[in-house]
C-alpha positions in Angstrom: 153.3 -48.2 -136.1 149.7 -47.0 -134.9 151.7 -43.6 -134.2 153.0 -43.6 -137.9 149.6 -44.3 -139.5 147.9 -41.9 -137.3 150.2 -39.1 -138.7 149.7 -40.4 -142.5 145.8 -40.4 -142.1 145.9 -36.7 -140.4 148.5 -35.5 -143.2 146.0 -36.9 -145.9 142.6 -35.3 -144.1 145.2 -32.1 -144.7 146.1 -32.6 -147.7 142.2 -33.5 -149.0 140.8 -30.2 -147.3 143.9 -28.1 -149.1 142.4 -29.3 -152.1 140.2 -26.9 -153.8 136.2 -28.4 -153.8 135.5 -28.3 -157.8 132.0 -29.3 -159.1 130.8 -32.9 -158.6 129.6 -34.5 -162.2 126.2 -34.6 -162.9 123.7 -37.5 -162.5 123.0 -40.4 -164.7 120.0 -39.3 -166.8 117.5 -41.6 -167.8 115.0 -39.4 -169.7 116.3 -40.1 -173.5 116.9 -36.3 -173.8 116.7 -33.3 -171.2 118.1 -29.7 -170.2 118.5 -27.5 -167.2 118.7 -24.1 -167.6 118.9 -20.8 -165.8 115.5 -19.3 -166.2 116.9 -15.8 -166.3 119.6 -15.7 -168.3 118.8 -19.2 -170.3 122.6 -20.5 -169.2 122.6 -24.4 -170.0 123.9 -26.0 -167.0 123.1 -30.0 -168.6 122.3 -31.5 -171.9 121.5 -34.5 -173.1 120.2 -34.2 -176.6 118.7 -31.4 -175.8 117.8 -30.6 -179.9 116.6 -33.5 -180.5 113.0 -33.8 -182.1 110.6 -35.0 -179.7 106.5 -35.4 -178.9 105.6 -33.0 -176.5 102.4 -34.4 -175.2 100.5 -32.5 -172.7 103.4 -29.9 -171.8 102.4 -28.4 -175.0 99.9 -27.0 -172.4 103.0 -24.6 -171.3 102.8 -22.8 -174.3 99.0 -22.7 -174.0 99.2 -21.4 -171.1 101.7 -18.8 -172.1 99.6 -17.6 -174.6 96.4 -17.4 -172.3 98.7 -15.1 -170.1 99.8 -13.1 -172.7 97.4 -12.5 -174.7 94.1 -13.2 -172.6 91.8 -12.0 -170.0 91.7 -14.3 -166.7 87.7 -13.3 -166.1 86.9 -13.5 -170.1 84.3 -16.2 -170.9 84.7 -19.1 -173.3 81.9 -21.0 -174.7 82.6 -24.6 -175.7 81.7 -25.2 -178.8 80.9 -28.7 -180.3 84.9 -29.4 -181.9 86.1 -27.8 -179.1 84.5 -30.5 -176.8 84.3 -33.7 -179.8 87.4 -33.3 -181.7 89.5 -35.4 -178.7 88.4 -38.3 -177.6 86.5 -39.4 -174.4 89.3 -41.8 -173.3 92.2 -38.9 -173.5 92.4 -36.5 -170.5 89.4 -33.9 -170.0 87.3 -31.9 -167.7 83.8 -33.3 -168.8 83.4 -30.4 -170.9 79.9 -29.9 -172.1 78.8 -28.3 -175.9 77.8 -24.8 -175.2 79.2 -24.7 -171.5 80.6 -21.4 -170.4 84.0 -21.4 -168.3 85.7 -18.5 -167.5 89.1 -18.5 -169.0 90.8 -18.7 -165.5 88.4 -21.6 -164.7 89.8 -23.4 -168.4 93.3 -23.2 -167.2 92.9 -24.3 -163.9 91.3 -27.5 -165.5 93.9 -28.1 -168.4 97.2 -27.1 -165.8 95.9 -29.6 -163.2 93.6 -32.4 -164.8 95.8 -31.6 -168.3 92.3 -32.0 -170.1 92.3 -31.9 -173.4 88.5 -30.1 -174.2 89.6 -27.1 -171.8 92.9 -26.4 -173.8 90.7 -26.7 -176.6 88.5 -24.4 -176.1 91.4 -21.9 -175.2 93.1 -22.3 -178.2 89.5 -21.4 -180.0 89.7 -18.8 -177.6 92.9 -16.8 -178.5 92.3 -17.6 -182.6 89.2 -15.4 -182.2 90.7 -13.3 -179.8 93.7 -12.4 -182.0 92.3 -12.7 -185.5 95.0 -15.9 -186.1 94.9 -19.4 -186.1 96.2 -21.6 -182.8 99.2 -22.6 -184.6 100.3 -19.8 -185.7 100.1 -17.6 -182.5 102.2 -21.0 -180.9 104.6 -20.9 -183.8 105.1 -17.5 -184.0 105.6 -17.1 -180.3 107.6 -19.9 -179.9 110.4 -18.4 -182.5 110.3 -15.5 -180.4 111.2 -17.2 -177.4 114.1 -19.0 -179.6 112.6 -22.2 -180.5 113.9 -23.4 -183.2 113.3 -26.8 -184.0 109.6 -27.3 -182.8 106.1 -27.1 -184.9 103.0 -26.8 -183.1 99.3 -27.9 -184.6 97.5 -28.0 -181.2 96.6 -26.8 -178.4 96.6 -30.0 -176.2 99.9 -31.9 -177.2 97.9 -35.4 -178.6 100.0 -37.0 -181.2 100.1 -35.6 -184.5 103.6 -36.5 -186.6 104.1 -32.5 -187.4 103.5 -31.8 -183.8 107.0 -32.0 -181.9 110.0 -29.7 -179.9 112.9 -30.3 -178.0 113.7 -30.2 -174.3 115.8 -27.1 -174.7 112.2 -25.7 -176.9 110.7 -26.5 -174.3 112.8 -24.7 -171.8 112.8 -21.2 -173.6 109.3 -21.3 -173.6 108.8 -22.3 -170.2 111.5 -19.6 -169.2 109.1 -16.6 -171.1 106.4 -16.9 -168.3 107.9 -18.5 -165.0 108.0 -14.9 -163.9 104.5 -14.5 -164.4 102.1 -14.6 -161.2 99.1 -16.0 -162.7 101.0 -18.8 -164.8 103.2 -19.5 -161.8 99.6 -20.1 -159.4 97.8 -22.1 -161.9 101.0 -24.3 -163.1 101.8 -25.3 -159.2 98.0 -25.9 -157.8 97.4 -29.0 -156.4 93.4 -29.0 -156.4 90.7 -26.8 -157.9 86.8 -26.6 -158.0 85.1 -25.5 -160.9 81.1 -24.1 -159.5 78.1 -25.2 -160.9 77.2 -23.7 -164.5 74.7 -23.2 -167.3 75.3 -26.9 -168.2 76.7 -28.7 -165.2 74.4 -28.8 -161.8 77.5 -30.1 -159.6 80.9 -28.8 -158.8 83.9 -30.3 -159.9 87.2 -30.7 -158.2 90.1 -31.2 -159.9 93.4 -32.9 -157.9 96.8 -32.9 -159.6 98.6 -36.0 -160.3 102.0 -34.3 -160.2 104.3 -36.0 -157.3 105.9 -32.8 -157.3 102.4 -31.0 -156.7 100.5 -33.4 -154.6 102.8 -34.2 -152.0 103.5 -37.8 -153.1 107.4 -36.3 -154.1 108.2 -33.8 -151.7 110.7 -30.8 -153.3 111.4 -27.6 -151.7 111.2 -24.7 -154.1 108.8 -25.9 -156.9 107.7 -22.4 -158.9 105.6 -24.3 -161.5 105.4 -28.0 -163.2 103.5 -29.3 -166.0 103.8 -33.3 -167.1 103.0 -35.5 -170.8 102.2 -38.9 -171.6 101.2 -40.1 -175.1 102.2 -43.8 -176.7 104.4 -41.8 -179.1 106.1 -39.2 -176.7 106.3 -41.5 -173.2 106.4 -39.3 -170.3 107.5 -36.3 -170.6 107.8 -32.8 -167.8 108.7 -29.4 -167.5 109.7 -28.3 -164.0 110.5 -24.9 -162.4 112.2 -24.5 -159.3 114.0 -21.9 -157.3 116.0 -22.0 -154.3 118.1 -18.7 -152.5 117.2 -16.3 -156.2 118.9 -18.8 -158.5 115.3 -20.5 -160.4 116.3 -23.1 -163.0 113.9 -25.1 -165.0 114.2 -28.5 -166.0 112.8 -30.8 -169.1 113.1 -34.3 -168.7 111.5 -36.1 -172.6 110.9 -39.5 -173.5 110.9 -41.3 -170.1 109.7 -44.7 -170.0 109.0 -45.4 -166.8 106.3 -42.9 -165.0 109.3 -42.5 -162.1 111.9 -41.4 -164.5 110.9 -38.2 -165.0 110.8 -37.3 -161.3 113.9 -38.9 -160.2 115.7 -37.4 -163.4 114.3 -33.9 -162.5 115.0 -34.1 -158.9 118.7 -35.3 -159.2 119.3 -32.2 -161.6 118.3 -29.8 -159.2 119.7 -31.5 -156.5 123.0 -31.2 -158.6 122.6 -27.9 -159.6 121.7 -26.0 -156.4 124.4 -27.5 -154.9 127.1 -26.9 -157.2 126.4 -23.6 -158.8 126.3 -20.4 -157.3 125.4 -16.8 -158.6 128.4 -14.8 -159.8 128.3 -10.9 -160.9 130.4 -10.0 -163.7 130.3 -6.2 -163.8 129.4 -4.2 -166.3 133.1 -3.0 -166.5 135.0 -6.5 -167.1 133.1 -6.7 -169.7 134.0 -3.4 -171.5 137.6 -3.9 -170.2 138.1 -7.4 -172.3 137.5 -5.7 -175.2 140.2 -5.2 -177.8 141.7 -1.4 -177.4 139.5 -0.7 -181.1 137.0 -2.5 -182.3 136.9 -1.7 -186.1 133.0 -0.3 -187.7 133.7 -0.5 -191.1 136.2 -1.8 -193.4 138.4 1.4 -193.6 139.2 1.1 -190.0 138.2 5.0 -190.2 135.1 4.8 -187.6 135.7 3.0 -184.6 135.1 1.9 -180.5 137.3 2.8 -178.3 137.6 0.1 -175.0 137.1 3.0 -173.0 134.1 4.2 -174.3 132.2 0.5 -173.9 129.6 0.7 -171.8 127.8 -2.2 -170.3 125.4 -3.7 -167.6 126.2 -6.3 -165.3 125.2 -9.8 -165.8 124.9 -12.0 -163.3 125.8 -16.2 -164.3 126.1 -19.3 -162.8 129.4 -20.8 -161.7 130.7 -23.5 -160.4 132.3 -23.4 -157.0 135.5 -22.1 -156.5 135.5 -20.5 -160.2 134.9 -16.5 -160.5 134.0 -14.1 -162.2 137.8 -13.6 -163.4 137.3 -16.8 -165.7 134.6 -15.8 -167.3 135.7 -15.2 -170.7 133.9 -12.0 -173.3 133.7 -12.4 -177.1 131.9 -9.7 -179.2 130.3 -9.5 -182.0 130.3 -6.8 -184.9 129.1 -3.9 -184.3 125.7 -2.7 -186.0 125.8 1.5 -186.6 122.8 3.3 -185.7 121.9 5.8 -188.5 123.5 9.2 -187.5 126.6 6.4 -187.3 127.1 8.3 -184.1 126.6 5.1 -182.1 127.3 1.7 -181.9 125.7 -1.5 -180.3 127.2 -5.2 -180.0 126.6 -8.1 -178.4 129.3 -9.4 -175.4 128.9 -13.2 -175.5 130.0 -14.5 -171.5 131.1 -18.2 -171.9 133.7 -20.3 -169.9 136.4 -23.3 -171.5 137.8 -22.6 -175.1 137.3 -20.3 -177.6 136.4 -23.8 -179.8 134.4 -25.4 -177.7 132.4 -22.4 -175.5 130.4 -22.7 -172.5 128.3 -19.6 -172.8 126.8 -18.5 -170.0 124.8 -15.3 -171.1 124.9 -12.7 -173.8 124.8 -9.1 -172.8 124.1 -5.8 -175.2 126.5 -3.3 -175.5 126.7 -0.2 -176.8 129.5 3.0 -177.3 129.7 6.4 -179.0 131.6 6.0 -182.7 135.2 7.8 -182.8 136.9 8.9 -186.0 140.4 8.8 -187.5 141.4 11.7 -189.7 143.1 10.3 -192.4 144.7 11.5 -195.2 142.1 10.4 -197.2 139.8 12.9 -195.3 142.2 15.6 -195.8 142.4 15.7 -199.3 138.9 15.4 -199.9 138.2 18.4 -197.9 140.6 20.7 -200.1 139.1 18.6 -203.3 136.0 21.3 -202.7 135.7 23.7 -206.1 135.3 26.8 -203.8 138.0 26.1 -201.4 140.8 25.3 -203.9 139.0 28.8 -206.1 140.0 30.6 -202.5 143.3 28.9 -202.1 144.6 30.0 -205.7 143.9 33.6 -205.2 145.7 33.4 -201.8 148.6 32.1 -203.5 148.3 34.0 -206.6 148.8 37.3 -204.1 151.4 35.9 -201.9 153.5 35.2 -205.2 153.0 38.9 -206.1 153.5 40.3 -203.2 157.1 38.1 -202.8 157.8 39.2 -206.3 157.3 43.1 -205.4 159.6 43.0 -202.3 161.9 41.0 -204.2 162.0 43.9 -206.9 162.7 46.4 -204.3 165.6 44.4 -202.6 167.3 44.3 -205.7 166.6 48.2 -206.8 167.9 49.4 -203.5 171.1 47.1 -204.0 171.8 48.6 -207.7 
């Protein structure tokens, strides 16, 4: 008996390492809605909810900081003025902030990244109005739509409740994915302390120490690129999170948590989930071009046209789960749109995995191809419909008939 169950249990450990390893499912989530993305290519790994309206608290202070980097001078001064400083109250989060105080910007972002205070993002936002001639909400809502936000509103700088103040978690990764290759946001969004120097209105120097686990030590996590967390009443807590492990960087929103744990434990168990299950595939530039349809139709005539072979494309790199390859990866494309000479083509090559109906994309790539032409019928006859040409053709045939007609004539004389 103990030799027959030893040879069942060693056929089984056979049988179980025969079976190809597929992706494990993702963690419980307790944030009320989150999203994990690939910060290159803005693949969405996990959902939950992730368009649903939310209050962003203080990781509005991610766009803030996006526009400071964009748009700003790290060693440009800012003088506080008396809203900037006033308009939020004492009992939110600030730097002590005095009226008329000068801070370099640098100096402002340091203190609303790490002590999230409210009078320094402030006096940023009054910063970048006057430095671009528009107000802070519309730089932040203008920006955000380019970074493909759609379903957020911004009114502030800070993130402190206002009802026409929200985003989402996926929002909120887009935006976060526009700058996490950015130096200066990355070093300022990951510091743990900072010291601000004495200045014209404050005699001592103030040191600012983050409160972020994933900053401070208190919640140890290899990788960390940059992290940013919220709390309001209305919003709960609330984080965006950047990490990257072996070239793959992913960031992560975790909204609404209710307990001041959640948002860590959430965030941590989605990268933990992620790095291990995902890995980097390439899927060359000529698969893509290659799962094309032999011609893709420009116009409704079918008369201008792409030929598959003339597709040319750049590789995209994706995320895939183990054991899958870049063989399922699955190309759709989109119509094409005709430069003016209509000499060329571009398209976009959509990269998803699962069905047609129910896609997993995974990137979009641009494409482009030189325009062939059919000669059609249609073409022919409107290239003899030209007044000159048929003029020219007439009197050809008008002389070949009279020249037949001659040699004819002579034929029959010599006969009679």
């Amino acid at each position: 008996m103990k030799r027959l169950l030893s040879a069942f249990f060693a056929a089984l450990f056979i049988v179980m390492n025969m079976v190809p390893a597929h992706a494990r499912e993702a963690p419980q989530v307790i944030s009320e809605t989150a999203v994990l993305i690939d910060a290159a290519t803005g693949q969405v790994l996990y959902e939950k909810e992730k368009d649903k309206r939310m209050y962003p608290a203080s990781t509005t202070k991610v766009l803030t900081g996006l526009l400071a980097v964009e748009n700003g001078d790290m060693a440009d001064s800012i003088t506080f003025s008396h809203d900037a400083v006033y308009s939020i109250g004492r009992d939110t989060s600030h730097a002590s902030i005095s009226e008329g105080e000068v801070l370099t910007l640098e100096q402002a972002m340091y203190a609303m990244a790490i002590e999230s205070a409210n009078d320094a993002a402030n006096g940023i936002g009054e910063y970048l109005a006057a430095k671009t001639g528009k107000s802070f909400s519309q730089l932040a809502n203008e920006r955000a739509r380019r970074a493909g936000a759609k379903n957020s509103n911004f009114v502030n700088p800070h993130g402190l409740h206002d009802e026409n103040h929200y985003t989402t978690a996926y929002d909120l990764a887009l935006i976060a994915a526009q700058r996490v290759k950015n130096d200066t946001f990355n070093r300022i969004f990951s510091a743990e302390t900072y010291s601000i120097s004495p200045t014209n209105k404050q005699p001592e120097t103030r040191t600012f120490h983050s409160a972020n686990w994933f900053l401070n030590g208190a919640f140890n996590y290899d990788g960390i690129v940059m992290s940013k967390t919220g709390w309001t009443q209305e919003a709960a807590h609330t984080m965006v999170t950047c990490a990257e492990r072996n070239g793959v960087k992913l960031i992560c929103v975790v909204m609404y948590s209710r307990t001041k744990s959640a948002k860590w434990d959430d965030t941590r168990a989605l990268f933990d989930w992620a790095f291990e299950n995902f890995k980097p595939v390439a899927v060359s530039g000529e698969y893509i071009a290659l799962s094309a349809p032999d011609r893709i139709n420009c116009d409704g005539s079918g008369r201008l046209y792409i030929a598959k072979k003339d597709i040319q494309a750049d590789t995209a790199t994706v995320l895939l789960s183990s054991g899958d390859s870049a063989e399922s990866v699955q190309v759709e494309f989109s119509a094409p749109s005709m430069s003016e000479d209509m000499q060329t083509a571009e398209m976009t090559a959509t990269l998803y995995t699962g069905k047609s109906t129910d896609k997993n994309v995974l990137a979009t790539v641009q494409v482009n191809a030189p325009v062939s032409e059919l000669l059609t019928v249609t073409q022919v006859a409107d290239a003899r419909s030209n007044p000159a040409d048929n003029m020219l053709t007439t009197l050809i045939f008008g002389l070949l008939t009279f020249v037949a007609v001659m040699i004819c004539d002579i034929l029959i004389g010599k006969r009679i």
